[in-house]
DSSP file (Angstrom, degrees, kcal/mol; ACC not computed):
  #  RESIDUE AA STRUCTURE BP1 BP2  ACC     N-H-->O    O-->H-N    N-H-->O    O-->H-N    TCO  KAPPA ALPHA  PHI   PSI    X-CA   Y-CA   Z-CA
    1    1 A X              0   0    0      0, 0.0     3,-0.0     0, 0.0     2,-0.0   0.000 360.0 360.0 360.0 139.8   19.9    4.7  -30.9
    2    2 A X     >  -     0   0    0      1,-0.1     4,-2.1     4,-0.0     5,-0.0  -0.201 360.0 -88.7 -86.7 173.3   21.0    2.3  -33.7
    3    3 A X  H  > S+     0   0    0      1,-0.2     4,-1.1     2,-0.2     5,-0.3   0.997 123.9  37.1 -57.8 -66.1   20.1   -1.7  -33.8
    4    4 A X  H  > S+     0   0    0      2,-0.2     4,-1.9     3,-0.1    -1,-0.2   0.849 112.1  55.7 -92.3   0.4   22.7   -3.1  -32.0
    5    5 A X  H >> S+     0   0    0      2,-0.2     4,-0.8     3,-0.1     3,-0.8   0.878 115.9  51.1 -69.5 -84.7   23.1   -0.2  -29.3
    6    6 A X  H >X S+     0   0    0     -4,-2.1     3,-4.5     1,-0.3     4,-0.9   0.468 106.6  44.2  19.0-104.1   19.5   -1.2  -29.0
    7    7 A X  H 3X S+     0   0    0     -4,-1.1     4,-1.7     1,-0.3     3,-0.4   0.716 116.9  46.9 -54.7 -43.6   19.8   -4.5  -28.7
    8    8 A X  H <X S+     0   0    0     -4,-1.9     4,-1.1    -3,-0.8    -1,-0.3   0.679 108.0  60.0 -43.7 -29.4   23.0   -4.1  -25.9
    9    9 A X  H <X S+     0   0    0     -3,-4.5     4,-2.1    -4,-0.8     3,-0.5   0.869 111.8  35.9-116.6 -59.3   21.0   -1.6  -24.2
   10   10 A X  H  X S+     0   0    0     -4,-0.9     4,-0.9    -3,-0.4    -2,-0.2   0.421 118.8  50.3 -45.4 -29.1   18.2   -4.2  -23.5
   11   11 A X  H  < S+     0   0    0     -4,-1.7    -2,-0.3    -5,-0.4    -1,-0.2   0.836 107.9  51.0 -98.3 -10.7   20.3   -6.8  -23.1
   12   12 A X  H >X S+     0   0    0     -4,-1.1     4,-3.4    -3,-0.5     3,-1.2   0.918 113.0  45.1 -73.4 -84.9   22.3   -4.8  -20.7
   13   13 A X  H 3X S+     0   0    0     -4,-2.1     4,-2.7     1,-0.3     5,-0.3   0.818 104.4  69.2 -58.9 -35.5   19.1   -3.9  -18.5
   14   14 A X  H 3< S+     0   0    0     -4,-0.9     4,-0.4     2,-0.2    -1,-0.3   0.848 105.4  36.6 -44.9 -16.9   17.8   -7.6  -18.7
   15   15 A X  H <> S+     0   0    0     -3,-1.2     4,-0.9     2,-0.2    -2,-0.3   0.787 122.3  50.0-120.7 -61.8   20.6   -8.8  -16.6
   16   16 A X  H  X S+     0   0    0     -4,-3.4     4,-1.7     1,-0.2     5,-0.3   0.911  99.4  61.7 -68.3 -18.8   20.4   -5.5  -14.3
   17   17 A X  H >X S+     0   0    0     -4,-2.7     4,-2.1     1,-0.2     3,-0.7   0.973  96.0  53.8 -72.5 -53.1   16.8   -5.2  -13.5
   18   18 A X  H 3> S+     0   0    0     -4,-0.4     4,-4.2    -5,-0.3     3,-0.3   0.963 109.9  52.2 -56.7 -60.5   16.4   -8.0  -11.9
   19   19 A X  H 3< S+     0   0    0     -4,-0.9    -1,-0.2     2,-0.2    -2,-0.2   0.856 110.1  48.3 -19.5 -59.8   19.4   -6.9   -9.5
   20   20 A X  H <X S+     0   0    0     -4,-1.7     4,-2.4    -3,-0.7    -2,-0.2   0.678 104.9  62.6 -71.1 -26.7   18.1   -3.7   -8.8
   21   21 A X  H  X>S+     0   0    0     -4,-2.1     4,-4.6    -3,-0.3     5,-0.6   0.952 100.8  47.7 -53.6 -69.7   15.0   -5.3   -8.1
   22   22 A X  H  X5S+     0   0    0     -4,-4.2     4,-0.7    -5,-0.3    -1,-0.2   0.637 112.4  53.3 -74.5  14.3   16.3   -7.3   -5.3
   23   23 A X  H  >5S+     0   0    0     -5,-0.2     4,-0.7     2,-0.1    -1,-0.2   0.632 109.8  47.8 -66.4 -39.6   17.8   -4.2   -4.0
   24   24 A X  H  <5S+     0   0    0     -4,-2.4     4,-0.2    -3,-0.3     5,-0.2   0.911 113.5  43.3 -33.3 -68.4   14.8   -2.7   -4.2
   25   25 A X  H >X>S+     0   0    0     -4,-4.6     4,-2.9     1,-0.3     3,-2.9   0.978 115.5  49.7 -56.8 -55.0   12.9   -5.4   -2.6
   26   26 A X  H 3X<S+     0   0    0     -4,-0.7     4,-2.3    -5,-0.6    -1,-0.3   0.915 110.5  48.2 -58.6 -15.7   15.6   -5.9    0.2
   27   27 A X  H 3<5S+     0   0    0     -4,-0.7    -1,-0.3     1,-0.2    -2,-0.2   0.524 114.6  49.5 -89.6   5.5   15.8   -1.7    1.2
   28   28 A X  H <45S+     0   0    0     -3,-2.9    -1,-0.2    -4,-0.2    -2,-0.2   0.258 115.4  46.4-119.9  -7.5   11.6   -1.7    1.3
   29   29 A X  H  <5S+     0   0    0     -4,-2.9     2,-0.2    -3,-0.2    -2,-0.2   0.786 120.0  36.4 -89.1 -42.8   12.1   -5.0    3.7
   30   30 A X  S  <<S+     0   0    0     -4,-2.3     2,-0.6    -5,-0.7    -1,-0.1  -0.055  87.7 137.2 -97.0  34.0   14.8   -3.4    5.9
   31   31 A X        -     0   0    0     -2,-0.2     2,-1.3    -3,-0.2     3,-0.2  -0.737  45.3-142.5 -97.5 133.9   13.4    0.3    6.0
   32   32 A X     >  +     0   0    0     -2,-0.6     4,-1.6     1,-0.2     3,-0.4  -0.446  23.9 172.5 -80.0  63.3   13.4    2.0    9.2
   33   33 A X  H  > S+     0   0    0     -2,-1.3     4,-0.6     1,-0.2    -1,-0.2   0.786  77.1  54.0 -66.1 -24.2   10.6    4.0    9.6
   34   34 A X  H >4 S+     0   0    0      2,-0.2     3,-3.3     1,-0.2    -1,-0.2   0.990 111.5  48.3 -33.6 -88.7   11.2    5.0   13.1
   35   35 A X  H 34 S+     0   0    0     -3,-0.4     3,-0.4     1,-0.3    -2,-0.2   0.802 115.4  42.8 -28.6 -59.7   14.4    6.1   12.1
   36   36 A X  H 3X S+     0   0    0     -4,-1.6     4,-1.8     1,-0.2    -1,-0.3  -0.030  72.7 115.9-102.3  25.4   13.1    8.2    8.9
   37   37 A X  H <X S+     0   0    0     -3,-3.3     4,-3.5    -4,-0.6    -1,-0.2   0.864  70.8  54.0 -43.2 -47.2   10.2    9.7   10.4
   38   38 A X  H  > S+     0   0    0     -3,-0.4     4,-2.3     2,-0.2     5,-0.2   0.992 114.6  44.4 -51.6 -68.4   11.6   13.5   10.0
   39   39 A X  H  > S+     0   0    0      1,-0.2     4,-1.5     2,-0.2    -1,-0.2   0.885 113.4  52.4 -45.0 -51.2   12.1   12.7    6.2
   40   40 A X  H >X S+     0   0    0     -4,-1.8     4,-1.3     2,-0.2     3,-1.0   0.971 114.9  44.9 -61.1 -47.2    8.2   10.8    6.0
   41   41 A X  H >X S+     0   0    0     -4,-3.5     4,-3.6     1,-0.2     3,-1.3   0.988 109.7  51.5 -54.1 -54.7    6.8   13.8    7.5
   42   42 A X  H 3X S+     0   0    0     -4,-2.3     4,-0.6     1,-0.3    -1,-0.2   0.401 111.7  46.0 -75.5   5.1    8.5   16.0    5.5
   43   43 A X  H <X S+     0   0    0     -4,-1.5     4,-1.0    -3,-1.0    -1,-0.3   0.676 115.7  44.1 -80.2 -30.3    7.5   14.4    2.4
   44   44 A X  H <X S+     0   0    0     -4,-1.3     4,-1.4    -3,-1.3    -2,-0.2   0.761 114.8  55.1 -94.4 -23.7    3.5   14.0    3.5
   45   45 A X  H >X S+     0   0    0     -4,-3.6     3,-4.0    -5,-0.3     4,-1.8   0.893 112.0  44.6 -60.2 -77.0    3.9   18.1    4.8
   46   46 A X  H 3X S+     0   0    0     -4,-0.6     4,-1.1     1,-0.3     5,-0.3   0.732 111.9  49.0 -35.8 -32.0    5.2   19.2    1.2
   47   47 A X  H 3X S+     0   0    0     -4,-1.0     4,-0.9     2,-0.2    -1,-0.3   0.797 108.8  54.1 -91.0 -15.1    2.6   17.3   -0.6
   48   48 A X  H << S+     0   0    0     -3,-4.0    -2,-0.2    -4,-1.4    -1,-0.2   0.991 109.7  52.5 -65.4 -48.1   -0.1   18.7    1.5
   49   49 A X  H  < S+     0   0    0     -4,-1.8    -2,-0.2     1,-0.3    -1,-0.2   0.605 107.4  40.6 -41.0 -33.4    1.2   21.9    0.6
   50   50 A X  H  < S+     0   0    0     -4,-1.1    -1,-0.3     2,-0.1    -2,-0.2   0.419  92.0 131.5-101.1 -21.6    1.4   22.1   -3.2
   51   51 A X     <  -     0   0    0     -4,-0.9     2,-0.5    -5,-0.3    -3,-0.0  -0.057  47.8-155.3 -40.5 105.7   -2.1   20.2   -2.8
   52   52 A X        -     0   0    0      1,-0.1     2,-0.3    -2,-0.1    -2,-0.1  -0.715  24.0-127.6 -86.8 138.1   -4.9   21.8   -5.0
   53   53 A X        -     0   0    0     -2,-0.5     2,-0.3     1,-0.1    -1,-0.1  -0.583  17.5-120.9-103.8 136.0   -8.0   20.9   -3.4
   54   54 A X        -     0   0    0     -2,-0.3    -1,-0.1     1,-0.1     3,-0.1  -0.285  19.2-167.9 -80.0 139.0  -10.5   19.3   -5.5
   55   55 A X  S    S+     0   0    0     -2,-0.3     2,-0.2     1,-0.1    -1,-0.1  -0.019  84.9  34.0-117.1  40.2  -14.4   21.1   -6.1
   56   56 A X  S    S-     0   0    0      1,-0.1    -1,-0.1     4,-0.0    -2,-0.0  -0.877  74.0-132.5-175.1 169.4  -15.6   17.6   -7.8
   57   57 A X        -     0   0    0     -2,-0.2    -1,-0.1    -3,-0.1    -3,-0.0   0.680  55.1-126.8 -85.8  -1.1  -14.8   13.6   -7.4
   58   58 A X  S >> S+     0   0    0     -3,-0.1     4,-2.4     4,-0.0     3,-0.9   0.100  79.8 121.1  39.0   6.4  -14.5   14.0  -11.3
   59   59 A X  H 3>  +     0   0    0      1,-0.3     4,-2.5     2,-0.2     5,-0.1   0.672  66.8  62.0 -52.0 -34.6  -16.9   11.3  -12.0
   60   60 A X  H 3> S+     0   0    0      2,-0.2     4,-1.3     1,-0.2    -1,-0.3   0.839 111.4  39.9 -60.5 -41.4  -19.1   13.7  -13.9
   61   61 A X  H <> S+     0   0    0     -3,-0.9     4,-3.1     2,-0.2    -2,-0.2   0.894 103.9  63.4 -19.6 -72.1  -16.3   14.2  -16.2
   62   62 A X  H  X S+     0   0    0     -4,-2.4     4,-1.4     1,-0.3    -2,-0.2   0.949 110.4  45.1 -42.7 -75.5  -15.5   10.7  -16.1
   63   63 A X  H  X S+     0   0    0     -4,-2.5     4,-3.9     1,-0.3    -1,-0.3   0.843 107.4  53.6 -28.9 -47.3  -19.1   10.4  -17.8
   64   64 A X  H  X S+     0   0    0     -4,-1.3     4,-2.2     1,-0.2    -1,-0.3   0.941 107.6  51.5 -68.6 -40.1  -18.9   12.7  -19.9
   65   65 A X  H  < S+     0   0    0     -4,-3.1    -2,-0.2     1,-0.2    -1,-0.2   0.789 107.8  49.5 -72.0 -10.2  -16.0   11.3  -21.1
   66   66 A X  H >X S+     0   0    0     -4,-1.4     4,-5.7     2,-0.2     3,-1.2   0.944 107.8  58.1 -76.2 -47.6  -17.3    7.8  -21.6
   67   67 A X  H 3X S+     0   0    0     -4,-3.9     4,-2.1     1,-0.3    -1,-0.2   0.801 107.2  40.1 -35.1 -46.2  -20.3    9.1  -23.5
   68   68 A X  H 3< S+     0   0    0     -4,-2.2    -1,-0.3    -5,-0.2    -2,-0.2   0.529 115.6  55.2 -87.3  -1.2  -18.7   11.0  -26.4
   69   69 A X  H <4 S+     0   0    0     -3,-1.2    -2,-0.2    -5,-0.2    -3,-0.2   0.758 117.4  36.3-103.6 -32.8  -16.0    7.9  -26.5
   70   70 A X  H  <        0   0    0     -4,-5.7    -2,-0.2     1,-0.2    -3,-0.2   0.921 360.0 360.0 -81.9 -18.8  -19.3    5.3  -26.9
   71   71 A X     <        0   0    0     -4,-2.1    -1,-0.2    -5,-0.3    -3,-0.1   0.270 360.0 360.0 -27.0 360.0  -21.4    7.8  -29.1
């Protein structure tokens, strides 16, 4: 992308994000969960499914990694 496609591109999404924001905001005020229960299930089934089940909290990791990065 050149300089001033850039800059259009940026100036473009300044002036829409905030829009899409309060689209956002208003379709997460006015959501029907009643209504889109089948769909909420069938999101929380699928992710159970593909789920790898963890054999550590990874905190030992976590350590390990802090060590060799303050070493």
């Amino acid at each position: 992308m050149n300089e001033p496609s850039s800059k259009a591109w940026a100036e473009h999404w300044g002036k829409v994000g905030p829009k899409l924001e309060a689209i956002r905001r208003h379709e997460l005020r006015n959501f029907d969960h009643q209504r889109e229960r089948a769909a909420i299930d069938a999101l929380l089934e699928m992710a159970v499914a593909h789920a790898v089940p963890r054999t550590t909290s990874g905190l030992v990791e976590w350590q390990r990694r802090l060590r060799k990065l303050y070493s």
